[in-house]
C-alpha positions as CSV (number, residue, x, y, z in Angstrom):
1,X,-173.5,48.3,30.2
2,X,-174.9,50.6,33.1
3,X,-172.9,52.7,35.5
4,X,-175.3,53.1,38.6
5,X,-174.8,56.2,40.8
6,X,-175.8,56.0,44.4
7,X,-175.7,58.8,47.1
8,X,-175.3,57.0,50.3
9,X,-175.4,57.5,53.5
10,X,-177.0,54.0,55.2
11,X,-174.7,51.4,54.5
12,X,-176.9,48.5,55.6
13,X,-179.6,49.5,53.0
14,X,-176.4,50.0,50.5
15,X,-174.8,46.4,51.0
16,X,-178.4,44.9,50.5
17,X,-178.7,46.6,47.3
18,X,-175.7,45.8,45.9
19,X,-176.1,41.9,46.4
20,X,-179.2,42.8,45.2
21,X,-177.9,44.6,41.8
22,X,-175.9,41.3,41.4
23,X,-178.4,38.8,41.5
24,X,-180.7,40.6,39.1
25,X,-179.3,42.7,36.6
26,X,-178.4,40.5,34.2
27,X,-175.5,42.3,31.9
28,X,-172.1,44.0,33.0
29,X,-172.2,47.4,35.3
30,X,-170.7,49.0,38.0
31,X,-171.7,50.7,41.0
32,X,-170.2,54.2,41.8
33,X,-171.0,54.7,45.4
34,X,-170.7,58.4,47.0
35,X,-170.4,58.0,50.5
36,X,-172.7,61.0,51.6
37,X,-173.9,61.3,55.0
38,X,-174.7,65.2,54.4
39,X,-171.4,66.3,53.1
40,X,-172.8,67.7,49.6
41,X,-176.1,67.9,47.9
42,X,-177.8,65.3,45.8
43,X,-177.0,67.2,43.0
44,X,-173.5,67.6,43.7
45,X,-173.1,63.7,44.5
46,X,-174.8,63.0,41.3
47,X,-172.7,64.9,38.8
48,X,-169.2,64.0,40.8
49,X,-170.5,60.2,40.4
50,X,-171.8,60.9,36.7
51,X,-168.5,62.5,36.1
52,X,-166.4,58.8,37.3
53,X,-168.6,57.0,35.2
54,X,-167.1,54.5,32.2
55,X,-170.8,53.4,30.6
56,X,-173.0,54.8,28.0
57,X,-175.9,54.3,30.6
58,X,-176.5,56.1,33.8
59,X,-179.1,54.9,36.1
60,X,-179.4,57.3,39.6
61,X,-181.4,55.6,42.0
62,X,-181.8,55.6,46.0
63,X,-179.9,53.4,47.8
64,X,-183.3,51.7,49.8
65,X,-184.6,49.8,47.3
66,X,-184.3,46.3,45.9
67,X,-185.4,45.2,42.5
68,X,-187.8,42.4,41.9
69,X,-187.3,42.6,38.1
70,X,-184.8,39.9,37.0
71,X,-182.3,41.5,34.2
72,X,-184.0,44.5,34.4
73,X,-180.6,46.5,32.7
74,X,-181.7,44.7,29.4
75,X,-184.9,46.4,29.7
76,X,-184.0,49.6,31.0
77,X,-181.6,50.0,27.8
78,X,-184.2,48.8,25.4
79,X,-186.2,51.6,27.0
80,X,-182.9,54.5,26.5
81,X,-182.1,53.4,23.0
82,X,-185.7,54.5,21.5
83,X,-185.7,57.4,19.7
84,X,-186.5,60.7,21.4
85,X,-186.6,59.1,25.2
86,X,-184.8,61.1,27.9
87,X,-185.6,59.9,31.2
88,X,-186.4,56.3,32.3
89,X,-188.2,56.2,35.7
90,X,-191.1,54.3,37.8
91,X,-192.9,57.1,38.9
92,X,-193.8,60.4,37.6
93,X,-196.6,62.6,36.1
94,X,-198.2,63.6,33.0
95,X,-199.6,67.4,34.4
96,X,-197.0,70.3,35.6
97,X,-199.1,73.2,36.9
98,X,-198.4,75.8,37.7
99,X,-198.2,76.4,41.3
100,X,-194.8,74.7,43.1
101,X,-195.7,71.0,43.5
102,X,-194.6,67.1,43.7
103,X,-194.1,65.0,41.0
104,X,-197.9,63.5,42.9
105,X,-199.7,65.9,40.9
106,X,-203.2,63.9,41.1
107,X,-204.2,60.7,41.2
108,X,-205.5,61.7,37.3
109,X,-201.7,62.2,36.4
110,X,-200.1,60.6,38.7
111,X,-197.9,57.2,36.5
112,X,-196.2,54.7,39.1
113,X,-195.2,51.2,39.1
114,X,-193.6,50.7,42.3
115,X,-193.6,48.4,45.4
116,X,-194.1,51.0,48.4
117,X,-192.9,50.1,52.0
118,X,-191.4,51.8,54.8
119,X,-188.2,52.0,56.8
120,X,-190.1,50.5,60.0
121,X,-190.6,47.1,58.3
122,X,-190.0,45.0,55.5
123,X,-193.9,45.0,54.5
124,X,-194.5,46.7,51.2
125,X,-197.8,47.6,48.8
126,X,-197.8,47.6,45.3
127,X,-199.0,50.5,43.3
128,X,-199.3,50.3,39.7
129,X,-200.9,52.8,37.2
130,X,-199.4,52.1,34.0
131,X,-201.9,52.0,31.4
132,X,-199.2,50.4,28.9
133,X,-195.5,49.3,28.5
134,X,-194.3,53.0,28.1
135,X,-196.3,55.8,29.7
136,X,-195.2,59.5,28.7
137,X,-194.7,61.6,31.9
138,X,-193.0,65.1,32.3
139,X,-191.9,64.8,35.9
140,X,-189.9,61.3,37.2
141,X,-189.4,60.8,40.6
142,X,-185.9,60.4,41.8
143,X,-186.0,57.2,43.3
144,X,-185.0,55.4,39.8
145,X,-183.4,58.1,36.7
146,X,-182.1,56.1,33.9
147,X,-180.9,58.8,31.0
148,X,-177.8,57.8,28.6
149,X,-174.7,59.8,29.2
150,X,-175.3,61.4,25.9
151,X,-178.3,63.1,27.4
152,X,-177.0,63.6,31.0
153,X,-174.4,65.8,29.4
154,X,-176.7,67.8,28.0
155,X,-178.4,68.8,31.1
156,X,-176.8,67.3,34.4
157,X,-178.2,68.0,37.8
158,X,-178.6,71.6,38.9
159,X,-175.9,71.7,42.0
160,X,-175.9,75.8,41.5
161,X,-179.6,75.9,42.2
162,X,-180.4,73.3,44.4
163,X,-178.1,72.4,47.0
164,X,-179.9,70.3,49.5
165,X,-181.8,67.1,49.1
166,X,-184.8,68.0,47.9
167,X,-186.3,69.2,43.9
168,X,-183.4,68.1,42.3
169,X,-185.4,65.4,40.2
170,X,-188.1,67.6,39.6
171,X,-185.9,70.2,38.0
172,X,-183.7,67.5,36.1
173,X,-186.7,65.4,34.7
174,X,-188.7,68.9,33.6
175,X,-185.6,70.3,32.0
176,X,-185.0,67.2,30.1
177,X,-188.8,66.8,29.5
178,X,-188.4,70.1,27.7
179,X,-186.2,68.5,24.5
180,X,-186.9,64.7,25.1
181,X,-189.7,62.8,26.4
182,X,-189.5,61.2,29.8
183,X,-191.2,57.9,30.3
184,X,-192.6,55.8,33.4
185,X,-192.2,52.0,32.3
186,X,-194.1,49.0,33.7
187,X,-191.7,46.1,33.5
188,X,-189.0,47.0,35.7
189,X,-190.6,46.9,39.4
190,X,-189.0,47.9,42.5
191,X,-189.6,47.7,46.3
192,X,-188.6,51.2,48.0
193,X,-188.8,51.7,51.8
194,X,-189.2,55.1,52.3
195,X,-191.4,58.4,51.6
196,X,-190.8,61.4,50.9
197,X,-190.7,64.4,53.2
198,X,-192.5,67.3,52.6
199,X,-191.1,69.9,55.1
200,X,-190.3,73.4,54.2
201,X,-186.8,72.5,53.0
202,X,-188.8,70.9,49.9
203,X,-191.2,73.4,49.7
204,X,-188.2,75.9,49.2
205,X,-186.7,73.5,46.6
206,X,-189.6,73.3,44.9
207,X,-190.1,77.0,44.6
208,X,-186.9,77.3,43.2
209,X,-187.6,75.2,40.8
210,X,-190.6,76.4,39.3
211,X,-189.3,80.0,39.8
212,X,-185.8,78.7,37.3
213,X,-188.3,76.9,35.2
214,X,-191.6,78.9,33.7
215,X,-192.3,76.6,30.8
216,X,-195.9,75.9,30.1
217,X,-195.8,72.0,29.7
218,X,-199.7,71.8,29.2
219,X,-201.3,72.0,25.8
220,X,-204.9,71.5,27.9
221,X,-205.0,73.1,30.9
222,X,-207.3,70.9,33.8
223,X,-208.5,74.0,36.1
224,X,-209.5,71.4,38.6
225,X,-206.3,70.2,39.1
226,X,-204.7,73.6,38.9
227,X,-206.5,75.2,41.5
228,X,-206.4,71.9,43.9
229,X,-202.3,72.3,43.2
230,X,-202.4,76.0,43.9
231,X,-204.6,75.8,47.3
232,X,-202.1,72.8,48.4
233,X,-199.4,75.7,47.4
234,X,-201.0,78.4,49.6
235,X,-201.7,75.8,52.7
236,X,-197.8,74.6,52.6
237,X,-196.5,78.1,52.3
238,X,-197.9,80.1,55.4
239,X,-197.3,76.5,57.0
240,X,-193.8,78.1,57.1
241,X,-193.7,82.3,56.3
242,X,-195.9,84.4,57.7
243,X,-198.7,86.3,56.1
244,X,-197.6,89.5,54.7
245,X,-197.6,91.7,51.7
246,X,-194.4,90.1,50.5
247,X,-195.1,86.9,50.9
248,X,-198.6,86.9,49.3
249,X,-197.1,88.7,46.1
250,X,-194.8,85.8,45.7
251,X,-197.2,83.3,46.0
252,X,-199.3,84.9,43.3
253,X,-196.4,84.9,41.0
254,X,-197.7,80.9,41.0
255,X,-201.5,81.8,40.2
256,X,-202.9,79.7,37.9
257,X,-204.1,80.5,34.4
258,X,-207.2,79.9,32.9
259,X,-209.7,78.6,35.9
260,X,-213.2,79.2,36.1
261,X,-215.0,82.2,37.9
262,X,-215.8,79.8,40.9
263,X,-212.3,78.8,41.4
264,X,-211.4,82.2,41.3
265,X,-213.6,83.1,43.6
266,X,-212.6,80.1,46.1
267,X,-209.1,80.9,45.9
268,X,-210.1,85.1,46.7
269,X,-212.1,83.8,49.8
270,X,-208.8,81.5,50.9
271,X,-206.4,84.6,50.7
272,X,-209.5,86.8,52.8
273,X,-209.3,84.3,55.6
274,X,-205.3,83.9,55.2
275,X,-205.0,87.9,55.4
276,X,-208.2,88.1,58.4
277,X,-206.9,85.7,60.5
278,X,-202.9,86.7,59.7
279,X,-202.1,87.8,63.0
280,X,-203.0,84.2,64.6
281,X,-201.7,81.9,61.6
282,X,-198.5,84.1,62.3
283,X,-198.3,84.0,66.2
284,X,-198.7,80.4,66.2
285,X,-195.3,80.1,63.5
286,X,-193.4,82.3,65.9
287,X,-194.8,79.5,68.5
288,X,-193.4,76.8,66.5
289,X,-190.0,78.5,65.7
């Protein structure tokens, strides 16, 4: 039996995904809707849902989706009761670096087996990685977390850290990634109709989160995809601060380890232009603000 926590705030997308939930479940739940139209963080919602909860399973999930799977809860707790498995998801990656990023590390690490559309239309894409039934992943993206309670307890969501709508399934599916291991599976499918939006509100989630957690998840580090991570870092970052002294500090608090002299010497020659050309990058923020 599952207890399925939903932040909501779009009650036609709600409605349709609870006659959805009906049709295709196949085994005894119940829904524990908090009604959110930007009155607390995800996080918060979460853990006050989690909290109301009677069942040994927790699934979070968006509420503009529909499954496609038919009794998908059957699967997802064959998935939760093998050994060592912390988070259940659809999406996610196999590669943390180190600089602040997505769970869409690379298309190398990237895991996902999800039906992608949009909020304009009802027209959706498939994307599927999976390589096999269970695919181990460190990060899990938020729009589908199945844990059991057990395990939720253990670490819940971070509502002292994050308090917003962003990074809060980064931080929860890395912390748990740290004592279990998180998988992406390939036989429950979704259809979600939204992206995600990176604005500087998730870029300062995200930094938060990888300044609150400095584990080193790699055992091989892939300079390519560290210094391609690191660069997107940089680009986001004076997107939004300006260039100064401070600011470059923290962003080499995120430099990666173990690249090769030429990625070295890229990354020197994008901080030169960054501090050359500061006074422009910086009058065209104040333009924006």
């Amino acid at each position: 039996m599952i207890s399925i926590v939903i932040s909501s705030y779009l009650p036609h997308y709600f409605s349709a995904l609870e006659k959805n939930i009906a049709e295709t479940i196949g085994m005894p739940y119940e829904i524990i809707r908090i009604d959110n139209p930007g009155l607390m963080g995800i996080c918060e919602a979460y853990n006050k849902g989690a909290a109301k909860s009677q069942y040994d399973y927790l699934l979070f999930t968006h509420e503009d989706i529909l499954f496609k799977t038919k009794n998908w809860g059957q699967k997802l707790l064959a998935h939760l009761d093998q050994k060592q498995t912390g988070i259940i998801g659809v999406a996610g990656s196999s590669y943390v670096p180190s600089a602040p990023s997505s769970w869409t590390v690379s298309e190398k690490y990237n895991v996902v087996n999800i039906s992608q559309g949009n909020k304009e239309n009802n027209e959706s894409f498939p994307i599927r990685t999976t390589k096999q039934n269970r695919n181990k992943v460190f990060a899990v993206d938020g729009v589908f977390l199945g844990i059991k309670k057990e395990n939720y307890l253990d670490f819940k969501f971070n509502d002292h850290l994050l308090k917003g709508f962003h990074g809060y399934d980064l931080d929860f599916s890395l912390r748990v990634s740290e004592k279990l291991q998180n998988y992406v599976v390939d036989d429950i499918l979704i259809q979600h109709f939204s992206g995600g939006n990176l604005d500087k509100k998730w870029l300062d989630s995200n930094i938060k989160v990888r300044e609150n957690i400095q584990t080193d998840f790699q055992k091989e580090i892939d300079p390519t995809t560290e210094k391609k991570a690191f660069l997107g870092f940089l680009y986001q970052f004076f997107e939004y601060y300006p260039v100064n002294r401070k600011n470059i500090l923290l962003t080499l608090k995120f430099y990666p380890k173990k690249l090769k002299f030429k990625d070295h010497l890229e990354i020197a020659k994008k901080y030169f232009n960054y501090i050359r050309y500061a006074g422009s990058i910086n009058k065209k923020q104040n333009t924006k603000n």
